[in-house]
MARDRENLO-621370 format. One record per atom (N, C-alpha, C): atom name; residue number from 1; x, z, y; residue in three letters. Coordinates in Angstrom, 1 decimal, padded with zeros to 4 digits. Example, Ala and Ser with C-alpha at 12.3 -4.5 7.8 and 13.67 -1.06 7.14 Angstrom:
SITE  site  pos       x       z       y  code
SITE     N    1   013.2   007.8  -005.7   Ala
SITE    CA    1   012.3   007.8  -004.5   Ala
SITE     C    1   013.2   007.8  -003.3   Ala
SITE     N    2   012.8   007.1  -002.2   Ser
SITE    CA    2   013.7   007.1  -001.1   Ser
SITE     C    2   012.9   007.9   000.0   Ser
This chain:
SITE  site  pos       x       z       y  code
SITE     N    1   050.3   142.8   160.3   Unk
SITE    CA    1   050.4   141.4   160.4   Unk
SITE     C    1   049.0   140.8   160.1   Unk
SITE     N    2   048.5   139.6   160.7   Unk
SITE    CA    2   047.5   139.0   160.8   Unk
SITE     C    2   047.4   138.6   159.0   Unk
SITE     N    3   046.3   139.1   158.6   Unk
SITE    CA    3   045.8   138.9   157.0   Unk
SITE     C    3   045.8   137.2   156.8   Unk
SITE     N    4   045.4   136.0   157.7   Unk
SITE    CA    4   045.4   135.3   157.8   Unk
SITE     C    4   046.6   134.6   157.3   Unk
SITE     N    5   047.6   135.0   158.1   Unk
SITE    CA    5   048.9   134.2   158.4   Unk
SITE     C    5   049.4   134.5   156.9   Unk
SITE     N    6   049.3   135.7   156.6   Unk
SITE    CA    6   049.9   136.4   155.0   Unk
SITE     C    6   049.4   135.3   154.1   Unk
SITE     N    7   048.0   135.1   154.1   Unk
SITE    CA    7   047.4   134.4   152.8   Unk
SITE     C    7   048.2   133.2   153.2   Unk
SITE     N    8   048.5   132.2   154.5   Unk
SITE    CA    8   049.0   131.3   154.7   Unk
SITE     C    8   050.4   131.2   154.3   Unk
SITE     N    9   051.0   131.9   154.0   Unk
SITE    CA    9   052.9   132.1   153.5   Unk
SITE     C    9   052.5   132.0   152.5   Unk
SITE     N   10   051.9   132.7   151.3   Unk
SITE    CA   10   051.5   132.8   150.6   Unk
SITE     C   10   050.8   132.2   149.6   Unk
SITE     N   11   050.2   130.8   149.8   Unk
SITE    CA   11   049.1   130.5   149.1   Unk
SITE     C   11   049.7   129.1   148.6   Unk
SITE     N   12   049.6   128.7   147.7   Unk
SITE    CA   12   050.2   128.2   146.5   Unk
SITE     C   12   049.0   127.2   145.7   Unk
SITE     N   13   049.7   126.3   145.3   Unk
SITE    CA   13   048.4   125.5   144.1   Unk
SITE     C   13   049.2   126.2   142.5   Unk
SITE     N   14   047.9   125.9   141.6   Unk
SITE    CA   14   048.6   126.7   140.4   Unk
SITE     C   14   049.2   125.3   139.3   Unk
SITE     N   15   050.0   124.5   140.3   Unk
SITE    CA   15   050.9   123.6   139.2   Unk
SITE     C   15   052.0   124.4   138.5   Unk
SITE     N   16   052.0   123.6   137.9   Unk
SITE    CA   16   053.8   123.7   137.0   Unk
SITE     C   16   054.6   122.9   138.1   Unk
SITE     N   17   054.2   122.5   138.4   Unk
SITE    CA   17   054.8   121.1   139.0   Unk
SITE     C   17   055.9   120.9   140.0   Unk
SITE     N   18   055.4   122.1   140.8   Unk
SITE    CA   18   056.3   123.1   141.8   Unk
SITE     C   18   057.3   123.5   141.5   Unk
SITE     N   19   057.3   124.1   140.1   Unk
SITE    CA   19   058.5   124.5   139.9   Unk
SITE     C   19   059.6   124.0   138.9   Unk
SITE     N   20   059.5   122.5   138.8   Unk
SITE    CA   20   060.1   121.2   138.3   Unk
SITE     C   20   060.8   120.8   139.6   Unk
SITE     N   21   060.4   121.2   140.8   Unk
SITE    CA   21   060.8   120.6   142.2   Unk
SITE     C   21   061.5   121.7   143.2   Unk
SITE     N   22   061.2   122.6   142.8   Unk
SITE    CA   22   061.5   124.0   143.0   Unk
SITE     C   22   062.9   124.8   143.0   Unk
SITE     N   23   063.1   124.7   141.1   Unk
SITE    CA   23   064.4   124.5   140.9   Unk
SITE     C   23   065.9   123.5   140.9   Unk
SITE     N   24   065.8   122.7   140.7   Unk
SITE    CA   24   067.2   121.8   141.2   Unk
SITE     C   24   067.1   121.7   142.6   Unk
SITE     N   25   066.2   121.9   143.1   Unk
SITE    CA   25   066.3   121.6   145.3   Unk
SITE     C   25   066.8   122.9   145.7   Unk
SITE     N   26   066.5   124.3   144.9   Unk
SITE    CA   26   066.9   124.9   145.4   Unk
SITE     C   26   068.2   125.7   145.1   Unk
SITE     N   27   068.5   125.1   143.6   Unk
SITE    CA   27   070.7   125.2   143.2   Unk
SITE     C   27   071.1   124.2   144.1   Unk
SITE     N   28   070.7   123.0   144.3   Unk
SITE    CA   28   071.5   122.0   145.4   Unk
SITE     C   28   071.6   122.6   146.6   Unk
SITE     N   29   070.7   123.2   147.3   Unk
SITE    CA   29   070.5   123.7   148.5   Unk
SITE     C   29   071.1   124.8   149.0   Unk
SITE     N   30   071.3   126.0   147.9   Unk
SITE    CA   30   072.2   127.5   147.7   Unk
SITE     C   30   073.9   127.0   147.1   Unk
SITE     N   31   073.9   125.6   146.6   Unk
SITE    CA   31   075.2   125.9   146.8   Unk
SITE     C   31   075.9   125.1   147.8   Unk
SITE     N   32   074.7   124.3   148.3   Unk
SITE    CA   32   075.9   123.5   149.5   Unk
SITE     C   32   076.1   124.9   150.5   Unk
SITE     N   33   075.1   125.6   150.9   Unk
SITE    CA   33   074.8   127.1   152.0   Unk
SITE     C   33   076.3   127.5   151.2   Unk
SITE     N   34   076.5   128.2   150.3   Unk
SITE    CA   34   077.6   128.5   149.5   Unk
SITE     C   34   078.8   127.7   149.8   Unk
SITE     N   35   079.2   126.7   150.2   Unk
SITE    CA   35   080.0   126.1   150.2   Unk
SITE     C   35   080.5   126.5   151.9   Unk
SITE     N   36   079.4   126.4   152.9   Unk
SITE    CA   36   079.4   126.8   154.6   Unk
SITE     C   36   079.5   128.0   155.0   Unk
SITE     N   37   078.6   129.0   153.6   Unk
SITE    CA   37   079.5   130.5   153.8   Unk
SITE     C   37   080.4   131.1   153.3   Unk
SITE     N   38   080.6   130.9   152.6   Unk
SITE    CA   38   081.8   131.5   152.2   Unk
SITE     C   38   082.7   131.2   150.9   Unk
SITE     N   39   082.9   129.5   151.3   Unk
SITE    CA   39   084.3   128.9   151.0   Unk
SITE     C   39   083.9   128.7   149.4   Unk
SITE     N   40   082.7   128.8   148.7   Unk
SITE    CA   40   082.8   128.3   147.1   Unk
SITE     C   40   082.8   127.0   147.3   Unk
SITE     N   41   082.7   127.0   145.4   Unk
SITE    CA   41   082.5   125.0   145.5   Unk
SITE     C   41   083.3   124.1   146.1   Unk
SITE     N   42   084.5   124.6   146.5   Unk
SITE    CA   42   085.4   123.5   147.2   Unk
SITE     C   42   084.6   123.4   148.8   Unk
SITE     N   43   084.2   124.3   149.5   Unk
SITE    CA   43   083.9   124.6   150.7   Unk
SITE     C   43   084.6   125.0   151.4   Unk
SITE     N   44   084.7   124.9   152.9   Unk
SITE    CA   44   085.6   125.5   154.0   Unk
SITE     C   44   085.3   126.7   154.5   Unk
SITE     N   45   083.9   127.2   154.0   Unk
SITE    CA   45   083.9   128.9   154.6   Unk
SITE     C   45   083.2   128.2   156.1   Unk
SITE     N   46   082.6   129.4   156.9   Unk
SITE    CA   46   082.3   129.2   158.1   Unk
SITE     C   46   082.9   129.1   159.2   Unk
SITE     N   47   084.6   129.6   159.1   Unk
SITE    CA   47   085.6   128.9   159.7   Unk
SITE     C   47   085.4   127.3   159.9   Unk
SITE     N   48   086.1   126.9   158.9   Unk
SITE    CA   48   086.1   125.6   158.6   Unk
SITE     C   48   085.2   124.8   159.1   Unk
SITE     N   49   084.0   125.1   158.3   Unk
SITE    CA   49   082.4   124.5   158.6   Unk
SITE     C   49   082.5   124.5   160.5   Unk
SITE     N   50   082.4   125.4   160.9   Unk
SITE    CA   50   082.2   125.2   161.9   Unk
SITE     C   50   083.4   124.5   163.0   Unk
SITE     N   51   084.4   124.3   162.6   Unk
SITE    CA   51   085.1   123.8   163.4   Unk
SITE     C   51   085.0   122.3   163.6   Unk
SITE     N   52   084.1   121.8   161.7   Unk
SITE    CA   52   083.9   120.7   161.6   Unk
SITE     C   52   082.6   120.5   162.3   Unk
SITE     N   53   081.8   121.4   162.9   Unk
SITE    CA   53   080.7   121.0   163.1   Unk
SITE     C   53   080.7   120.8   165.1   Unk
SITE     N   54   081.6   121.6   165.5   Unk
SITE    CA   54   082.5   121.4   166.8   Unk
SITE     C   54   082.9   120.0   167.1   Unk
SITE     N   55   083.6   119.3   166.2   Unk
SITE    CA   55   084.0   118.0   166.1   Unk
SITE     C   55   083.1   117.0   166.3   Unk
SITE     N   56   082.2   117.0   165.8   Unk
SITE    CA   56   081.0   116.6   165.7   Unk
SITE     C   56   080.0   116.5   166.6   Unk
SITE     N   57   080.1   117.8   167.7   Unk
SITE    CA   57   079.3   118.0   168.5   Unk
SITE     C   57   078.4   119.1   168.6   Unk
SITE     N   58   078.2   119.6   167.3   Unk
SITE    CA   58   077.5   121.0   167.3   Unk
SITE     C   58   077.9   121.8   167.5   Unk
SITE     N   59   077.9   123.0   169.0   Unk
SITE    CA   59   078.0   123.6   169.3   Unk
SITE     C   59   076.9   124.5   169.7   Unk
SITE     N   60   077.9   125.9   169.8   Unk
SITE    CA   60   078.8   126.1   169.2   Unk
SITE     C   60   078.9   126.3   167.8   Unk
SITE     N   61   080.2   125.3   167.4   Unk
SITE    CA   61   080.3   125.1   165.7   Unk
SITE     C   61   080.3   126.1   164.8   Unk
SITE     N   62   080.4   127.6   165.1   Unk
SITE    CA   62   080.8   129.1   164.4   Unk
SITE     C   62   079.1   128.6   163.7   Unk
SITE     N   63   078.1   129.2   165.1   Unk
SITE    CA   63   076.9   129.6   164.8   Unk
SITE     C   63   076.1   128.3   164.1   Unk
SITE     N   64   076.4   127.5   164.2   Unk
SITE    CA   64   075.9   126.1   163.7   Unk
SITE     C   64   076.1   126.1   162.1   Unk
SITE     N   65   077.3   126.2   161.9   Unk
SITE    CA   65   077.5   126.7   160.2   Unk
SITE     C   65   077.0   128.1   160.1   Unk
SITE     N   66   076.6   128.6   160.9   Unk
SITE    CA   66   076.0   130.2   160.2   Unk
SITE     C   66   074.4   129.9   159.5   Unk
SITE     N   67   073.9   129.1   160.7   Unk
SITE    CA   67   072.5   129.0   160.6   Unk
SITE     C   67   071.9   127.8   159.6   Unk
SITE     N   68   073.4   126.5   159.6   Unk
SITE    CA   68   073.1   125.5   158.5   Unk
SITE     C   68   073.2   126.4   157.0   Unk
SITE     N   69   074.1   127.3   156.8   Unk
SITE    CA   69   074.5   128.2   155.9   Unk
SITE     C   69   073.6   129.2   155.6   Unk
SITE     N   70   073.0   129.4   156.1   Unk
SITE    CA   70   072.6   130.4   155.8   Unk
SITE     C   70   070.6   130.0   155.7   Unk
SITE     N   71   069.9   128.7   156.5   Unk
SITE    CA   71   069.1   128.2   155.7   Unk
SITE     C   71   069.0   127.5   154.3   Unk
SITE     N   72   070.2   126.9   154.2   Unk
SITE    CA   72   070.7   126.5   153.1   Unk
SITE     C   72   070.8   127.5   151.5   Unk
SITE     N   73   071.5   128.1   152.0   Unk
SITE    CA   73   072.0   129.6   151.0   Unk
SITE     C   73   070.4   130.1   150.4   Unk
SITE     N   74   070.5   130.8   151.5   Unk
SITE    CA   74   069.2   132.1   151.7   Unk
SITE     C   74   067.6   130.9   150.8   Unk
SITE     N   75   067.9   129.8   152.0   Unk
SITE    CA   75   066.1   129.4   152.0   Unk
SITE     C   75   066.5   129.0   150.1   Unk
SITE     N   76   067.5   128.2   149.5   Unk
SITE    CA   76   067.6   127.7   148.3   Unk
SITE     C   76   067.5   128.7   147.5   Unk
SITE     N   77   067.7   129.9   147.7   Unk
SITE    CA   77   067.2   131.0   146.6   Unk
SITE     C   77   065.8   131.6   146.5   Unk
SITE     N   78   065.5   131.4   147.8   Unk
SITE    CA   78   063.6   131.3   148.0   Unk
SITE     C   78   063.2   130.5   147.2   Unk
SITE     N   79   063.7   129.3   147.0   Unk
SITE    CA   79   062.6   128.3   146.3   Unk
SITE     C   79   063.1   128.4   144.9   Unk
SITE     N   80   064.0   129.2   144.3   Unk
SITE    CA   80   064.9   129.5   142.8   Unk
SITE     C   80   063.5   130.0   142.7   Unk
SITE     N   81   063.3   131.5   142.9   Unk
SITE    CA   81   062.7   132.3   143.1   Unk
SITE     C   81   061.2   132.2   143.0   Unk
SITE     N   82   060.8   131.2   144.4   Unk
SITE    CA   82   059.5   131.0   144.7   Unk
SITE     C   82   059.5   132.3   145.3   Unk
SITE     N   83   059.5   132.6   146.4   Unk
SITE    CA   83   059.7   133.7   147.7   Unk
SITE     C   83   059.6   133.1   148.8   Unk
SITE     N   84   058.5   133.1   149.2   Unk
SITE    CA   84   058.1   132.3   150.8   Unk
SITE     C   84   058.7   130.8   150.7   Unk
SITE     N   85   058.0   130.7   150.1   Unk
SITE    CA   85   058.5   129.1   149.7   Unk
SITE     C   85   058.2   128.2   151.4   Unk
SITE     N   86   057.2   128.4   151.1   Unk
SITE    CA   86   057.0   126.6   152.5   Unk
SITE     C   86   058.2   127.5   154.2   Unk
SITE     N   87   057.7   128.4   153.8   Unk
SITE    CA   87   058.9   129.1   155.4   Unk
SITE     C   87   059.7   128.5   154.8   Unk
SITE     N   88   060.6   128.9   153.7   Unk
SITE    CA   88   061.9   128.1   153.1   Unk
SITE     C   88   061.8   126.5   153.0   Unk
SITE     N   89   061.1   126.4   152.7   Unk
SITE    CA   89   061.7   124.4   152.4   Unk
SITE     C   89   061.1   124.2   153.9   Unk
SITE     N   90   060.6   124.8   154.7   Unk
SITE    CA   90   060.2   123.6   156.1   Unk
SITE     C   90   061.5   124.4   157.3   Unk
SITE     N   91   062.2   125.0   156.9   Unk
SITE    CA   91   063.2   125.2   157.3   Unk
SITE     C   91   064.3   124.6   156.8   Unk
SITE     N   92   064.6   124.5   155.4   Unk
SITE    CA   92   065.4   123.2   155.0   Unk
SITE     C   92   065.2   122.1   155.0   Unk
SITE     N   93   063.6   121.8   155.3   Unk
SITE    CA   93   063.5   120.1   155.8   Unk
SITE     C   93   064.0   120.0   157.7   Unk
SITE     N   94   063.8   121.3   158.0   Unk
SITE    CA   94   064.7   121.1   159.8   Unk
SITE     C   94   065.7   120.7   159.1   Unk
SITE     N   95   066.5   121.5   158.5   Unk
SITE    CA   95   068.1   121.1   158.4   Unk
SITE     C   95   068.4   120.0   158.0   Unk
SITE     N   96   068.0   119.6   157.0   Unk
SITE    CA   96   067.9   117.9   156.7   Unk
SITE     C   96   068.2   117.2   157.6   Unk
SITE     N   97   066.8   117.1   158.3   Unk
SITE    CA   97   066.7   116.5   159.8   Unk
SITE     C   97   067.7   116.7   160.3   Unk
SITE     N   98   068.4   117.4   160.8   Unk
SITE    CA   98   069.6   117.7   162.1   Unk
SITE     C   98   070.7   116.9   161.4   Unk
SITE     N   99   070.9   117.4   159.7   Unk
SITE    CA   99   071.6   116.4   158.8   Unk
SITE     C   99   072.0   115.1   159.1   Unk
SITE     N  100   070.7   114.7   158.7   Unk
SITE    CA  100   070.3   113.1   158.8   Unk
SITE     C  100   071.1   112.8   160.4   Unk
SITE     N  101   070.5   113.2   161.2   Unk
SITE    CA  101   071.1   112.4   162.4   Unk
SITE     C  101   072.3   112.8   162.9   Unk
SITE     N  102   072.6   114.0   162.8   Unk
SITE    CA  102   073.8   114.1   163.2   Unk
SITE     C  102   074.9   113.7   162.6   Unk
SITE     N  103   074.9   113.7   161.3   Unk
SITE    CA  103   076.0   113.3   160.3   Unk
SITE     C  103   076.4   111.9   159.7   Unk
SITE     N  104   074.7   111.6   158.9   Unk
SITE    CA  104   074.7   110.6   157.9   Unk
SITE     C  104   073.9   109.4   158.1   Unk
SITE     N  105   073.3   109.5   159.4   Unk
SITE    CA  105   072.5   108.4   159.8   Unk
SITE     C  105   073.1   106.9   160.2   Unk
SITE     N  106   074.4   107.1   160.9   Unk
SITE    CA  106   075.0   106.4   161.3   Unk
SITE     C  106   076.3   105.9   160.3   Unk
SITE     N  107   075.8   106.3   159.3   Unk
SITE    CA  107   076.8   105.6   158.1   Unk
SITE     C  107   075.8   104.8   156.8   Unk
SITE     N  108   074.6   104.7   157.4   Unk
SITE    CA  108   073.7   103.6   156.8   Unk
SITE     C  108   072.9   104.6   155.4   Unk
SITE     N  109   072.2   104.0   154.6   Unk
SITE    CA  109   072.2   104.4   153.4   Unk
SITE     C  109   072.5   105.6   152.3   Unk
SITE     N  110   073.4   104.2   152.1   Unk
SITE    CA  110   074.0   105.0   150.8   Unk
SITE     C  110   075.3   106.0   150.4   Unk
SITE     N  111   075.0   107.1   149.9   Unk
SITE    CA  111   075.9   108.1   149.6   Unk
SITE     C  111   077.3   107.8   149.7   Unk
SITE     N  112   077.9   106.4   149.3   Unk
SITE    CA  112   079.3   105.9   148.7   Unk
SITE     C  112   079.7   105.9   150.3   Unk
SITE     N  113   079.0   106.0   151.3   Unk
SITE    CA  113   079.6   105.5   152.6   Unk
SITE     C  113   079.0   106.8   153.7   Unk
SITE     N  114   079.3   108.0   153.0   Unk
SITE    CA  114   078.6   109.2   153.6   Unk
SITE     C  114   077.1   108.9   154.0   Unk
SITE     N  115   075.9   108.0   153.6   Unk
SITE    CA  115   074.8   107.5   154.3   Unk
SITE     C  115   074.1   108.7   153.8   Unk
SITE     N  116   072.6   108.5   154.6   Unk
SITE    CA  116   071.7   109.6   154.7   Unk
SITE     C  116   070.8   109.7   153.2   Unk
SITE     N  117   070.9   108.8   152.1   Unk
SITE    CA  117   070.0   109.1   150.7   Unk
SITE     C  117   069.9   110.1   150.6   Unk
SITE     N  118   070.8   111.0   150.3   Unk
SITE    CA  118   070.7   112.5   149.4   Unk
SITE     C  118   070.2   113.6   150.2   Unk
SITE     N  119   070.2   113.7   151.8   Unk
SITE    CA  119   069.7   114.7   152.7   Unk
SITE     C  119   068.6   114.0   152.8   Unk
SITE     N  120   068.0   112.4   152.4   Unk
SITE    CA  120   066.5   112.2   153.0   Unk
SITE     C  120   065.6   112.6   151.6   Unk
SITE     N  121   066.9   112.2   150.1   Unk
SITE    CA  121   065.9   112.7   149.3   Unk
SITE     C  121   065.3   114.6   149.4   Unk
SITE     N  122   066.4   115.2   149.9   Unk
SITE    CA  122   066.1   117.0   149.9   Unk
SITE     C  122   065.0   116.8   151.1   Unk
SITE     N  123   065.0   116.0   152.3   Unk
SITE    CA  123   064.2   116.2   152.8   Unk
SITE     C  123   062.7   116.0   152.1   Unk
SITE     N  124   062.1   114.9   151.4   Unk
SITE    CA  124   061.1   114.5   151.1   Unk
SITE     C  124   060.8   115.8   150.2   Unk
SITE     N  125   061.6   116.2   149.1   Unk
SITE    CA  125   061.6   117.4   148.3   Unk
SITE     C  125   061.5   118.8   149.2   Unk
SITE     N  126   061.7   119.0   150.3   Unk
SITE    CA  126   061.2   120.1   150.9   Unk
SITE     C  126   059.7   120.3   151.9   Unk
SITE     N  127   059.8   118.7   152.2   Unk
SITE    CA  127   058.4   118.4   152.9   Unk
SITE     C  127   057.3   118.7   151.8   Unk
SITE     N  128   057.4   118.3   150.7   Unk
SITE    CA  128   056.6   118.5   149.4   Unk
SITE     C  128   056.3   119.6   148.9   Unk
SITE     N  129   057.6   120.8   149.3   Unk
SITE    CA  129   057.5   122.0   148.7   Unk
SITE     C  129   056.5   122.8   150.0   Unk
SITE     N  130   056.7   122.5   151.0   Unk
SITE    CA  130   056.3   122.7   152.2   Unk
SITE     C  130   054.8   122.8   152.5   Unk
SITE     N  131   054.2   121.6   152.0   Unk
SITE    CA  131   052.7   121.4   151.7   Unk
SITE     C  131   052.5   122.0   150.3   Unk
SITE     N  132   052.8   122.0   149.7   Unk
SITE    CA  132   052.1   122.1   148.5   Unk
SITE     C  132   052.4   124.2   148.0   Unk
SITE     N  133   053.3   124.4   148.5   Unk
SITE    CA  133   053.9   125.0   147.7   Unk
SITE     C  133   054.5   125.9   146.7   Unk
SITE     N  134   055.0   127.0   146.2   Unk
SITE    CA  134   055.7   127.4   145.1   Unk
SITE     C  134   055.4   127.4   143.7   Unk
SITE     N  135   054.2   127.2   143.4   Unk
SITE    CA  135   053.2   126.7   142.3   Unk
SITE     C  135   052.7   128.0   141.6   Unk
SITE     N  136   052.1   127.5   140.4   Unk
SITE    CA  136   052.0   128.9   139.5   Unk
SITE     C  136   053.1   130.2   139.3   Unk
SITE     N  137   054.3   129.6   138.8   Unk
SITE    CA  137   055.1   130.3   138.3   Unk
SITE     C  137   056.1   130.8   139.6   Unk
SITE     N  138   055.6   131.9   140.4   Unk
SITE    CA  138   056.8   132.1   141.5   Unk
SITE     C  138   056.3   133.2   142.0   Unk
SITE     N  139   056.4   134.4   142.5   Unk
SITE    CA  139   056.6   135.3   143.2   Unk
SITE     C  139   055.7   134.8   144.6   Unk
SITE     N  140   055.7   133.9   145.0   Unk
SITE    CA  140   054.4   133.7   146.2   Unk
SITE     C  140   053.0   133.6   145.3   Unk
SITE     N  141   052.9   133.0   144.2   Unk
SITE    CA  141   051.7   133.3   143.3   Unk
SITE     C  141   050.7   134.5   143.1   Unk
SITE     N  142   052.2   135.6   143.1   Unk
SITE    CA  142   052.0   136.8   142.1   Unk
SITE     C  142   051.1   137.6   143.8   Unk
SITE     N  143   052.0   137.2   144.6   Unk
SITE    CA  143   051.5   138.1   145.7   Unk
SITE     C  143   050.2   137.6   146.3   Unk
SITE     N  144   050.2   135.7   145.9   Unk
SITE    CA  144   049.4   135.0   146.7   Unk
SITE     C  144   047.6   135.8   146.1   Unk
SITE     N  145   048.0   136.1   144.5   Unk
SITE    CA  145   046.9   136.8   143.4   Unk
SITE     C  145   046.2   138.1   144.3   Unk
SITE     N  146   047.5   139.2   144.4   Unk
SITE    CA  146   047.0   140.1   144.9   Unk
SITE     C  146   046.5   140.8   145.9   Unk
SITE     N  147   046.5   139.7   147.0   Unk
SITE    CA  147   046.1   139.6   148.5   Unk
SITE     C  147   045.0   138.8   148.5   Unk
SITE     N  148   044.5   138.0   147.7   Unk
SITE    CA  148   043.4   137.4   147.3   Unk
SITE     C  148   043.8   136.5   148.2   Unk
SITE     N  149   043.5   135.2   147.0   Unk
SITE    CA  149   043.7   133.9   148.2   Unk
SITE     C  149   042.2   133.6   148.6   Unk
């Protein structure tokens, strides 16, 4: 693989700061994924999810919950972690995005009326992890060190 591209997954500022932003975006993120795969948290499973995502328009709704589910799940334990962080959060800032408009855009705002706040705040919090990324303390650090940034 292009040495380049590696340092670029890889390469990190040495804040703390990261991973103050790091962890609660990415328990929010692994349990909503958790809820679309496989039915925790008062979730419908991928069944479900997708039938609701059918309704909606996203088709087909199976694979649409697979792939909201599973950047959700997967990418939210990348950024627990700090494991390829910016691939992870600029993948769950797409999802956001599809979020936002498919779902919650057209119910205005605020959360009390399904509105888009809480998918634009994870967006802004993944656009951030995205540029900046996983900080000192994370497993892209450790690797970012030994590949020489």
């Amino acid at each position: 693989m292009n040495k380049q591209l590696v340092k670029a997954v890889f390469s990190t500022n040495e804040s703390a700061a990261s991973l103050i932003l790091r962890l609660p975006i990415g328990v929010i993120l692994a349990a909503h994924g958790a809820q679309k795969l496989f039915a925790w948290f008062g979730g419908y499973g991928l069944e479900g999810t997708g039938q609701w995502m059918e309704s909606i328009g996203l088709v087909p709704g199976f694979l649409m919950a697979l792939l909201a589910g599973s950047a959700e799940f997967f990418g939210g334990i990348a950024l627990i972690v700090g494991f390829l962080t910016r691939p992870a959060a600029a993948l769950s800032a797409f999802t956001m995005v599809v979020a936002i408009f498919t779902v919650h855009a057209s119910n205005g705002l605020f959360m009390s009326n399904n509105g888009y706040e809480f998918a634009l705040s994870l967006l802004a919090a993944t656009i951030a992890l995205t540029i900046q990324g996983a900080g000192k303390f994370s497993i892209d650090s450790i690797i970012g060190n030994k590949i020489g940034r």
